[in-house]
C-alpha positions as CSV (number, residue, x, y, z in Angstrom):
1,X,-113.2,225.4,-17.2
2,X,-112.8,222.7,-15.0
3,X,-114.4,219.2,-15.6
4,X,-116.1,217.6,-13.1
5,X,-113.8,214.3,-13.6
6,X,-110.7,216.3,-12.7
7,X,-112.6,217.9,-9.8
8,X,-113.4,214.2,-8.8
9,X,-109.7,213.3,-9.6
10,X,-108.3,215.8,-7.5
11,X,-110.8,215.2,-4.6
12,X,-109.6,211.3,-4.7
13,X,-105.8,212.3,-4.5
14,X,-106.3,214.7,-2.1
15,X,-108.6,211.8,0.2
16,X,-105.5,209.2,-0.3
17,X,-103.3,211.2,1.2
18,X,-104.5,212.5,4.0
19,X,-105.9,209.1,4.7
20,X,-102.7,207.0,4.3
21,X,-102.1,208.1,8.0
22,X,-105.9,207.4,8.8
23,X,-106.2,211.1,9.8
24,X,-105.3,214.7,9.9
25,X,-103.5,215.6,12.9
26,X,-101.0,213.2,14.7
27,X,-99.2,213.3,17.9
28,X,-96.8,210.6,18.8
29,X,-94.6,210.0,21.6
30,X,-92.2,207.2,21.1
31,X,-90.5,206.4,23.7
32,X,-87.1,203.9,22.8
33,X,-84.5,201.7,25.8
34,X,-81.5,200.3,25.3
35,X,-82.8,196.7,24.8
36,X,-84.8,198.1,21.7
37,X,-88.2,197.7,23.4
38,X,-90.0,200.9,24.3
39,X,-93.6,202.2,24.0
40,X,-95.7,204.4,21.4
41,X,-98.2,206.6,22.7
42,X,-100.6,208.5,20.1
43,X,-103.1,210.5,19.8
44,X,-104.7,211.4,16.3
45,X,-107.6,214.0,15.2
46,X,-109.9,213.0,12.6
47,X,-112.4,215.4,11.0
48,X,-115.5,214.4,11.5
49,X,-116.3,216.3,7.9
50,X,-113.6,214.2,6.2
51,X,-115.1,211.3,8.6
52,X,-118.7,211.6,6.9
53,X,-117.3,212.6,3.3
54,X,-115.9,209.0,3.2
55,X,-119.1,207.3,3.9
56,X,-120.8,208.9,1.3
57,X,-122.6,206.4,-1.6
58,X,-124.0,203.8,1.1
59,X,-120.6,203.3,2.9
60,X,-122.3,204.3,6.4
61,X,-121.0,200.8,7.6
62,X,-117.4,201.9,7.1
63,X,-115.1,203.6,9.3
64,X,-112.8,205.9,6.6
65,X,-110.6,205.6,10.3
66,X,-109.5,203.7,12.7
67,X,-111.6,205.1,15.8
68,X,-112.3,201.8,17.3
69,X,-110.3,199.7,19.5
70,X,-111.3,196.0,17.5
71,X,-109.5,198.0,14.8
72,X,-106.3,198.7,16.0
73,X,-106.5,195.2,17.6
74,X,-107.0,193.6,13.8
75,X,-104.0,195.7,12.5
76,X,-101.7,194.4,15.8
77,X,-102.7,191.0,15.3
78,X,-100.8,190.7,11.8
79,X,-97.8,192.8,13.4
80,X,-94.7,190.9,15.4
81,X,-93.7,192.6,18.6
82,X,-96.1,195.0,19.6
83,X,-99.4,194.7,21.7
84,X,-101.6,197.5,23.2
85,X,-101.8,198.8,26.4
86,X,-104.5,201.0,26.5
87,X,-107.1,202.6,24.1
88,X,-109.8,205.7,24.4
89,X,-111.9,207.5,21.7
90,X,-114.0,211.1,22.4
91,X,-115.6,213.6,20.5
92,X,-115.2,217.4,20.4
93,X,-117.5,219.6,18.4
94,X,-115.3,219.2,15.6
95,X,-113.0,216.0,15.6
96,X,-113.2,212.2,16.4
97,X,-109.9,212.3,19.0
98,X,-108.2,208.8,19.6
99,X,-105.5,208.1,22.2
100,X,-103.8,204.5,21.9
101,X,-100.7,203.7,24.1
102,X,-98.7,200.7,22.8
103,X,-95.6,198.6,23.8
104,X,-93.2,197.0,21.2
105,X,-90.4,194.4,22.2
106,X,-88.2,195.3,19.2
107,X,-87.1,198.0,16.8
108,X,-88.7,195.7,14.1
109,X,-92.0,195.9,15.9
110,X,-91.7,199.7,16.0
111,X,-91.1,199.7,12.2
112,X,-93.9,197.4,11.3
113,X,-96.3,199.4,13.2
114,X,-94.7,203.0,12.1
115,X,-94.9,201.6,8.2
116,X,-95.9,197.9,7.3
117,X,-94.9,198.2,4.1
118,X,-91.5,198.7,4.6
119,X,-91.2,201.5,2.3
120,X,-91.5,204.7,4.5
121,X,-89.5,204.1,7.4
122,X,-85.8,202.0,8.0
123,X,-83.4,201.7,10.6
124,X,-79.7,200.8,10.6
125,X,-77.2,200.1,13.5
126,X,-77.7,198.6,17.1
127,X,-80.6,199.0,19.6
128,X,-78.3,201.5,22.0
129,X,-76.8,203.5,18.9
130,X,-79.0,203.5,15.7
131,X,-80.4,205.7,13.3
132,X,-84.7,205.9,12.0
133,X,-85.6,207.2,9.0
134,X,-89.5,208.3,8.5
135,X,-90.7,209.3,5.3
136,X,-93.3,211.7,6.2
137,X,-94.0,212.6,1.8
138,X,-92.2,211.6,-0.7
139,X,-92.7,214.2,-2.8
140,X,-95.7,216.9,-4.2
141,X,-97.4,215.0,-6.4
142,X,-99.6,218.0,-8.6
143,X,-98.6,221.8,-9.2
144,X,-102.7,222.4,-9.5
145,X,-102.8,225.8,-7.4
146,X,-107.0,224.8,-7.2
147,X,-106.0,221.4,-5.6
148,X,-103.8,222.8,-2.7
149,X,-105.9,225.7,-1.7
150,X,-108.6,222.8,-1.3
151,X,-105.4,220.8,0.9
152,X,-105.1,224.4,2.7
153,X,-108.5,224.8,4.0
154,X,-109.1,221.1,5.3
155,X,-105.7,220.7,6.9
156,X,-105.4,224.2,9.0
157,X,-105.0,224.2,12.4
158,X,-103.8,220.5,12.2
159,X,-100.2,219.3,12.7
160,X,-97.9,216.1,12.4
161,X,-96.3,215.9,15.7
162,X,-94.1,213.6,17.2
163,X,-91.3,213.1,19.7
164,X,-89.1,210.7,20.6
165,X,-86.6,209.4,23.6
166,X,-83.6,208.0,23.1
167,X,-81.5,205.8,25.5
168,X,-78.9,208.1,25.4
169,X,-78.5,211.9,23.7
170,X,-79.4,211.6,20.0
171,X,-81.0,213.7,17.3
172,X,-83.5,214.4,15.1
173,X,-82.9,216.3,11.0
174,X,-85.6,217.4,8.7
175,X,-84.1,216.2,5.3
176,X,-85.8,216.5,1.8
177,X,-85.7,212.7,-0.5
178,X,-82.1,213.9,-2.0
179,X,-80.8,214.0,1.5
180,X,-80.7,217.9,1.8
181,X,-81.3,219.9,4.7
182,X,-85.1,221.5,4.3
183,X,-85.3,225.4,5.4
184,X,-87.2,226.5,8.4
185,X,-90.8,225.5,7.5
186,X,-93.1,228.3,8.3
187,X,-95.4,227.5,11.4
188,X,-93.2,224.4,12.7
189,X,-91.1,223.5,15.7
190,X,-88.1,221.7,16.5
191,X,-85.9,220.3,19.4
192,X,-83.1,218.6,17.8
193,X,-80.9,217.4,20.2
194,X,-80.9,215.9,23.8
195,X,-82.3,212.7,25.1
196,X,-85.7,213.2,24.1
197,X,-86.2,215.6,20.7
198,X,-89.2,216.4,19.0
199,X,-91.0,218.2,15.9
200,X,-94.3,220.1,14.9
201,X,-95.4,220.6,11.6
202,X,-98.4,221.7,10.2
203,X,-100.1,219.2,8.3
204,X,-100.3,221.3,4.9
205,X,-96.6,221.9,4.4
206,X,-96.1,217.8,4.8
207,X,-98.5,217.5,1.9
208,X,-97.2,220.6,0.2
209,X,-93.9,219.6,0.8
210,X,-92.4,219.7,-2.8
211,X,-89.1,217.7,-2.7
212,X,-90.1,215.7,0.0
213,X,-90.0,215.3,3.3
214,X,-88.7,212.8,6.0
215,X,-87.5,212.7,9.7
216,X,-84.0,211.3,10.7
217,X,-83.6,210.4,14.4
218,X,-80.0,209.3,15.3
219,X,-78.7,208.2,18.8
């Protein structure tokens, strides 16, 4: 039988990942010139059930997300090379759906707004001809059946998708942490080569994802 501090456990792991990207489904259209500037455009879907579940215990005051625009503006603030364009937030009947448009002046800008850490994305090579790498998961981090069933319900119907336009043809590879080629992932979609390519992914088999997953774009 279960304890209720490894329920609780679980429930905080399972809270810290899906809010490392502030939400549950992303869409991102990035779009890249020759120069290295470009523009990001995205739109994200919060649950407004995961939304309330984080201001549980008198934390009311708190957004668990980013859903307004003095937020975003705080996090661009301490970022070089990027500034918004334009911001909107609505509400559907069952997410908190933000759209943010933003424009970057370097490839470092676009880094340090795609990961400010520095630890889930890098670029090599030249603004015309480079390759992006984009962690999306390093790796499953529990074999608890319980714990992933609980993943599985809150994360359906919602996917990690993003695009992105090169100055020239390029390409995008799904690749696990050891470099390897990942198999066809059930319920995703892929263009892969071309000026602009793109990928959909549900959210659960990021999460679930057990050697890893991360993005290569090359142009």
């Amino acid at each position: 039988m279960k304890t209720a501090t490894g329920v609780c456990k679980c429930l905080i792991f399972l809270f810290s990942l899906l809010l490392l990207s502030s939400c549950l489904g992303v869409n991102a259209d990035i779009v890249i010139n020759s120069n290295g500037s470009g523009t990001i455009a995205i739109e994200y879907q919060a649950s407004k059930s995961l939304d309330s579940l984080g201001k549980l215990d008198g934390n009311e005051r708190w957004n668990t997300i980013a859903v307004g625009e003095a937020d975003f503006m705080r996090t661009l603030d301490r970022l070089p090379d990027i500034k918004l364009l334009s911001f909107s937030s609505k509400e559907d009947a069952k997410n908190i759906i933000t759209s943010v448009k933003m424009e970057f002046n370097t490839i470092s800008g676009l880094l340090s707004f795609l990961d400010a850490s520095g630890r889930q994305a890098s670029f090599s090579g030249e603004a015309g001809s480079g390759r992006l790498v984009l962690t999306l998961n390093e790796a499953k981090q529990t074999n608890n059946e319980d714990f992933y069933k609980l993943v599985k319900g809150i994360s359906d119907g919602y996917y990690f998708k993003m695009s992105f336009s090169f100055p020239d043809e390029g390409s995008l590879t799904l690749l696990n942490n050891q470099d390897k080629p990942l198999a066809a992932i059930p319920g995703s979609e892929f263009h892969d080569k071309g000026k602009k390519v793109s990928c959909s992914i549900p959210i659960y088999e990021v999460l679930n994802s057990t050697g890893g997953m991360k993005l290569v774009f090359q142009w």
